[in-house]
VOPAGU-2260 file (C-alpha; in pm, 1 decimal, decimal comma):
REM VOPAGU-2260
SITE   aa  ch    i         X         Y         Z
SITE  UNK   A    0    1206,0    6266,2    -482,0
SITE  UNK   A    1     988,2    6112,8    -210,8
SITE  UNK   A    2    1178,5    5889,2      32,7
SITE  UNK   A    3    1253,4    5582,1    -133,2
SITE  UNK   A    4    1381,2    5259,8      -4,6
SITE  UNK   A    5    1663,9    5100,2    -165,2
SITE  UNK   A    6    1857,5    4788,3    -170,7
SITE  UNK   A    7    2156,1    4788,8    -343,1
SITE  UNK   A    8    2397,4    4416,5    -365,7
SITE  UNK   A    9    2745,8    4453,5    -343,2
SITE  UNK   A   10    2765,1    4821,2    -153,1
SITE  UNK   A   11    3020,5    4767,5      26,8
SITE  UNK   A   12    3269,2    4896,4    -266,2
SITE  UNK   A   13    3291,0    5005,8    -604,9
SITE  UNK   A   14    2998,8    5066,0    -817,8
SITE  UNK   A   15    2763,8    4954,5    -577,8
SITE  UNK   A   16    2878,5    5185,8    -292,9
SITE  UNK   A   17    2894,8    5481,4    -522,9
SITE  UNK   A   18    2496,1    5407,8    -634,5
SITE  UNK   A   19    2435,2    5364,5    -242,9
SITE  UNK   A   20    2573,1    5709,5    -211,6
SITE  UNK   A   21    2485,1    5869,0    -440,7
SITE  UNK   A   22    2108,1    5734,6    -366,8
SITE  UNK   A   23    2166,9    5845,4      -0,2
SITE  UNK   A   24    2257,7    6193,2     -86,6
SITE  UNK   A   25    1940,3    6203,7    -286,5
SITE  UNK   A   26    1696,5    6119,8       3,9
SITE  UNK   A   27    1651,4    5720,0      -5,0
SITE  UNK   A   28    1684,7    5545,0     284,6
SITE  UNK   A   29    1945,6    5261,3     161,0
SITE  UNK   A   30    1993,6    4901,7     252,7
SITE  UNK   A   31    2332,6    4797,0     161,5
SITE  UNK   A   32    2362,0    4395,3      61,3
SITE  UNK   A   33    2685,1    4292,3     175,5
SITE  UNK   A   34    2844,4    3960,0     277,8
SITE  UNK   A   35    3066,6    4092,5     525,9
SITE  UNK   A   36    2905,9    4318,2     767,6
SITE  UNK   A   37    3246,0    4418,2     892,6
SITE  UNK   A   38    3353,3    4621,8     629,9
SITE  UNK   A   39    3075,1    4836,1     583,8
SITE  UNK   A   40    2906,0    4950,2     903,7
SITE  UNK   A   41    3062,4    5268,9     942,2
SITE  UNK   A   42    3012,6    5353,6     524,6
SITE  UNK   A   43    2673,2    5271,2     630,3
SITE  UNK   A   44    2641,6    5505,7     953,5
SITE  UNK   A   45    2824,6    5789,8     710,0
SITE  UNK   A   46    2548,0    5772,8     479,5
SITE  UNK   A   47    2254,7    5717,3     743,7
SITE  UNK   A   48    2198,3    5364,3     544,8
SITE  UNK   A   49    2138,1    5051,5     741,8
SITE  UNK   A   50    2396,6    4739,4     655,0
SITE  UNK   A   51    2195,1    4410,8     528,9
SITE  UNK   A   52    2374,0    4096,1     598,6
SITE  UNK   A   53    2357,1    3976,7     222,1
SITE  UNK   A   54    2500,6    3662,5      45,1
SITE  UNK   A   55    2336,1    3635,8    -316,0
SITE  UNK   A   56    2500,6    3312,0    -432,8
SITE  UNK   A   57    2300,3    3172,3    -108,6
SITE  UNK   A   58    1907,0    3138,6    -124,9
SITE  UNK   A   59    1879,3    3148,0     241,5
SITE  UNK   A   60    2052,0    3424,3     290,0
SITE  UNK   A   61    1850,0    3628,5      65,9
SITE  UNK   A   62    1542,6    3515,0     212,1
SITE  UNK   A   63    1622,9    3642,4     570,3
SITE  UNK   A   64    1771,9    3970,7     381,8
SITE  UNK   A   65    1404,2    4017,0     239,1
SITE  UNK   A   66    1226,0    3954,6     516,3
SITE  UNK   A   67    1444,3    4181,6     765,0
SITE  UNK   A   68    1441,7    4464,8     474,6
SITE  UNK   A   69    1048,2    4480,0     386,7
SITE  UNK   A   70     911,1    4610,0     112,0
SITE  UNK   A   71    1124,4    4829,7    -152,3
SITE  UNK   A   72    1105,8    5063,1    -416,5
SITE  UNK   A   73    1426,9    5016,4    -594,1
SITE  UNK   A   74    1620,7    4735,8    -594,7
SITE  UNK   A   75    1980,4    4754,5    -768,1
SITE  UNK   A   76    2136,0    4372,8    -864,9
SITE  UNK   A   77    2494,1    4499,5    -839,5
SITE  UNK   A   78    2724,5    4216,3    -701,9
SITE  UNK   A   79    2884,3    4041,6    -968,6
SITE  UNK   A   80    3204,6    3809,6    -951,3
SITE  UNK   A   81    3455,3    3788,5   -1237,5
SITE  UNK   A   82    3618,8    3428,2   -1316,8
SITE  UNK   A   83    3892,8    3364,2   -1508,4
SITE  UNK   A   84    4015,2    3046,1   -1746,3
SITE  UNK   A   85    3878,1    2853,6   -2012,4
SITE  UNK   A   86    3399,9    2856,2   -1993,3
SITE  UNK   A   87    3366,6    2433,8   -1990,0
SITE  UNK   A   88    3699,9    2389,8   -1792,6
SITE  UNK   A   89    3556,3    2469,4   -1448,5
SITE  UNK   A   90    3183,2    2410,7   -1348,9
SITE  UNK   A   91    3217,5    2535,4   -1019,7
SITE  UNK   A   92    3336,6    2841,9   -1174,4
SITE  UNK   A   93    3022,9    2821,4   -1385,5
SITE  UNK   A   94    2763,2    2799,4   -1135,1
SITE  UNK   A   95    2905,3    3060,6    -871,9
SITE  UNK   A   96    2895,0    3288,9   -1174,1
SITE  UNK   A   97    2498,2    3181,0   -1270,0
SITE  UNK   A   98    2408,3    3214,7    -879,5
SITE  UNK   A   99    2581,3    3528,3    -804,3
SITE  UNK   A  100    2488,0    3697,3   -1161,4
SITE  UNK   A  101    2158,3    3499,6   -1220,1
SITE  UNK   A  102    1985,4    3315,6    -947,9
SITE  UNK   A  103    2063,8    3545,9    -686,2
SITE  UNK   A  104    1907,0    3884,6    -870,7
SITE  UNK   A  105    1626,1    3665,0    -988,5
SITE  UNK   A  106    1532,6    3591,9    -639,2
SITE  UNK   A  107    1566,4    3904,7    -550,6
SITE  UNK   A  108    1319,9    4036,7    -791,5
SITE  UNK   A  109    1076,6    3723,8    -724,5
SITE  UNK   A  110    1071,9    3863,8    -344,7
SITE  UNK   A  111    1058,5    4254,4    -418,0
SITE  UNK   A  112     854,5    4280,9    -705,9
SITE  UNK   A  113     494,4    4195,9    -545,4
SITE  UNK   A  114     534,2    4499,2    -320,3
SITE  UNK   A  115     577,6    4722,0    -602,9
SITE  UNK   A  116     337,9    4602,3    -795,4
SITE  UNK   A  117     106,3    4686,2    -565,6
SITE  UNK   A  118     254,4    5008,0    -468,0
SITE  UNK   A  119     233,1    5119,4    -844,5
SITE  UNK   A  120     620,5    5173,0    -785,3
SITE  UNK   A  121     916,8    5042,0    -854,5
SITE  UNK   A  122    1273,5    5044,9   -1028,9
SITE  UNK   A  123    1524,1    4759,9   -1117,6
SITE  UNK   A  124    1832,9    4749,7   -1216,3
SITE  UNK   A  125    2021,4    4510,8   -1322,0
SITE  UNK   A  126    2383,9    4579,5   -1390,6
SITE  UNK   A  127    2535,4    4380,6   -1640,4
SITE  UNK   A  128    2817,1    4449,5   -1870,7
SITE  UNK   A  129    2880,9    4468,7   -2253,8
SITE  UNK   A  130    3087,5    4169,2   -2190,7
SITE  UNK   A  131    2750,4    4007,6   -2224,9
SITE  UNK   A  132    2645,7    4146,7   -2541,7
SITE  UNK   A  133    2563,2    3920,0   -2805,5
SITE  UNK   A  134    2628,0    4240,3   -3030,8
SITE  UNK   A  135    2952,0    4205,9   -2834,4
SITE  UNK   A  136    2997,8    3850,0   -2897,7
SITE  UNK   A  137    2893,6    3743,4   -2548,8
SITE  UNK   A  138    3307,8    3799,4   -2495,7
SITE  UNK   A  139    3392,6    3810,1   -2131,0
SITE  UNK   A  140    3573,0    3561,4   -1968,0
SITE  UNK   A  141    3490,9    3225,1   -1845,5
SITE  UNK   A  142    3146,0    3184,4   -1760,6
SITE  UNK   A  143    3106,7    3609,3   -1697,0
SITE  UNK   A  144    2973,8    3673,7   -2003,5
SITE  UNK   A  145    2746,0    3385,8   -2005,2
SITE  UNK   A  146    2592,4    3482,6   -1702,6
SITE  UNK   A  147    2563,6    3866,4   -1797,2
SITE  UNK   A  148    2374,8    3768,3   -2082,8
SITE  UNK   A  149    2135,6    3574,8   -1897,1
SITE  UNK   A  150    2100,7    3839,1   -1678,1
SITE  UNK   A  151    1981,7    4074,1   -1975,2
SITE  UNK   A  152    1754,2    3807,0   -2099,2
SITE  UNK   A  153    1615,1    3812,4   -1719,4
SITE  UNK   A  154    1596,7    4174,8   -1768,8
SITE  UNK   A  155    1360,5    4170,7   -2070,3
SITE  UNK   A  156    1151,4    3905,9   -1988,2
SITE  UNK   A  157    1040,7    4044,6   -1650,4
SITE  UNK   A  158    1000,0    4414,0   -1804,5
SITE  UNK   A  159     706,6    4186,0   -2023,7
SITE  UNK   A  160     564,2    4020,5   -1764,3
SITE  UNK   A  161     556,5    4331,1   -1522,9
SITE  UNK   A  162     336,2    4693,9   -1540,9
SITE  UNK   A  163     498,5    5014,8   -1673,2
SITE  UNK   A  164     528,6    5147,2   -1311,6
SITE  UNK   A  165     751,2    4867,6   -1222,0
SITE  UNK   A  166    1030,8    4940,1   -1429,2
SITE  UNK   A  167    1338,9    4706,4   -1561,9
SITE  UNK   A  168    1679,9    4785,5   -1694,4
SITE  UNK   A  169    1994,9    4661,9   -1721,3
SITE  UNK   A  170    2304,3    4868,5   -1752,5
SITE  UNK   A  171    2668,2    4856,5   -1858,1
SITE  UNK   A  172    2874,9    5065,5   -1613,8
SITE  UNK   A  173    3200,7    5040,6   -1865,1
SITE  UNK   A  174    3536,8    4970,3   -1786,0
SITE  UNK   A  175    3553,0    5106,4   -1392,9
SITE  UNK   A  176    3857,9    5152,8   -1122,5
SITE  UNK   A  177    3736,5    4870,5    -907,3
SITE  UNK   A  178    3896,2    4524,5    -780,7
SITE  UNK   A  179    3713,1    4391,5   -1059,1
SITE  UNK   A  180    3791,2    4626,5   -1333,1
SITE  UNK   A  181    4199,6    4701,3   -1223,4
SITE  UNK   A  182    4405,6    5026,4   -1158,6
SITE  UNK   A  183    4454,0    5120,4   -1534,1
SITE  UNK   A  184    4006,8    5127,9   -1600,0
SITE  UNK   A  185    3917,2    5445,9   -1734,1
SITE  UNK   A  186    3648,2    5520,4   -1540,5
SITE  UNK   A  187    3584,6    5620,6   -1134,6
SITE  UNK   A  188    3349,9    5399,6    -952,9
SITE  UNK   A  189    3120,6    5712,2   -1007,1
SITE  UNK   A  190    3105,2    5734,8   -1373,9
SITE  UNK   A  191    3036,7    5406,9   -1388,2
SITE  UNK   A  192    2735,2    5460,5   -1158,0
SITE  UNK   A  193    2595,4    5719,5   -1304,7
SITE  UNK   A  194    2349,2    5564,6   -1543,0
SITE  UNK   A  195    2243,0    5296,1   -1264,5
SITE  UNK   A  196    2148,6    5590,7   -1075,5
SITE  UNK   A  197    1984,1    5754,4   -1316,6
SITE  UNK   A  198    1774,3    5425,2   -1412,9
SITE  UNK   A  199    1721,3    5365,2   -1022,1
SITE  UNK   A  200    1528,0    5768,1   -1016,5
SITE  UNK   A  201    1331,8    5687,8   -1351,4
SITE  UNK   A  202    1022,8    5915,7   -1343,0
SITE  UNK   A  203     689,4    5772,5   -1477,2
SITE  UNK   A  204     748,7    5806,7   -1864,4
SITE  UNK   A  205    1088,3    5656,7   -1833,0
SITE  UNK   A  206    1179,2    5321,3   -2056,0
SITE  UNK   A  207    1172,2    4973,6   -1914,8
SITE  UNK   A  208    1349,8    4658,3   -2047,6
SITE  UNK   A  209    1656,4    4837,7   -2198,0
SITE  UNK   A  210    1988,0    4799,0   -2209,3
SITE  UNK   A  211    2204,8    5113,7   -2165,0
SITE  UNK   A  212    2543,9    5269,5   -2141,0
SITE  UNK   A  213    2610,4    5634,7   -2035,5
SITE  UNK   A  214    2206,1    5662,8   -2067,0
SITE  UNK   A  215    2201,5    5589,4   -2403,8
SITE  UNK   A  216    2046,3    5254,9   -2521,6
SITE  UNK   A  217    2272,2    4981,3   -2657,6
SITE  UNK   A  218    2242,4    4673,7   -2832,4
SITE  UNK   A  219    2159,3    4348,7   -2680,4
């Protein structure tokens, strides 16, 4: 593929660090999102990525992220925070999950998305989980799967409002090894990348406003 540029949330671990990899490896130049700098700026020199000071439960922050980035050609919504307890017992809980899930990714694409309009180009994708699956029963915890789902509905709508060359998806990575997903997941941080990476590297034909797992399509 041509030289892409790529910003991927959350890369400084996980899921998102394996798609920043594995997009690396594959010729993009890679902007990794992260809150703390720190942790990441030698991951980043490794992969010949640049480290993006990144907070997207904060407007602001994504704002100067945007700006300092540029233009890109795929963007991948990957930071994600799991809450625990009872959905209407903690509102804080609530909205940190809709900013960080929701607002934040939304933004994101509000910023991104002219660029690739007018490029003809683009790929997002949003990774979500089966957690919020109304097929699923909208069953993860607290206000997760609340805000997963409204992350898929983001995903559809803005697949309808955008061209075929701008291309929308949203993704279930499964259950994953991460700090999120605990020791016992069955999956590496790489299988559960796999599909985001293969929706990030869509070629023309490719769908838009899907929801997949192991790049098959799955219920809503």
């Amino acid at each position: 593929m041509t030289r892409r540029r790529a910003l991927v949330t959350g890369a400084n671990r996980g899921i998102g660090l394996a798609i920043a990899r594995d997009l690396a490896a594959r010729g993009c130049h890679v902007y990794m999102g992260v809150r703390d700098m720190a942790a990441v700026v030698e991951v980043a020199r490794d992969l010949d990525a640049d480290a993006v000071a990144l907070d997207v439960a904060d407007a602001d922050s994504i704002k100067r992220a945007a700006e300092e980035i540029g233009p890109v050609d795929i963007l991948v919504n990957n930071a994600g925070v799991l809450g625990a307890g009872r959905l209407l017992d903690d509102p804080e809980d609530f909205e940190r999950s809709m900013s960080v899930m929701v607002h934040g990714p939304y933004l994101l694409m509000h910023l991104c998305t002219p660029a690739m309009v007018r490029n003809r180009y683009g790929r997002i994708v949003n990774v979500s989980s089966g957690w919020g699956a109304f097929s699923d029963g909208v069953s993860g915890p607290a206000a997760y799967g609340v805000a997963k789902a409204a992350l898929n509905a983001l995903t559809v709508a803005s697949a309808r409002t955008l061209p075929n060359s701008v291309k929308v998806n949203a993704m279930c990575p499964g259950w994953v090894r991460t700090r999120m997903g605990g020791a016992s997941a069955s999956r590496s941080p790489e299988e559960g990348a796999d599909t985001a990476i293969w929706l990030a590297t869509l070629d023309a034909d490719g769908p838009t406003g899907g929801f997949f797992r192991d790049r098959k399509q799955i219920a809503w």
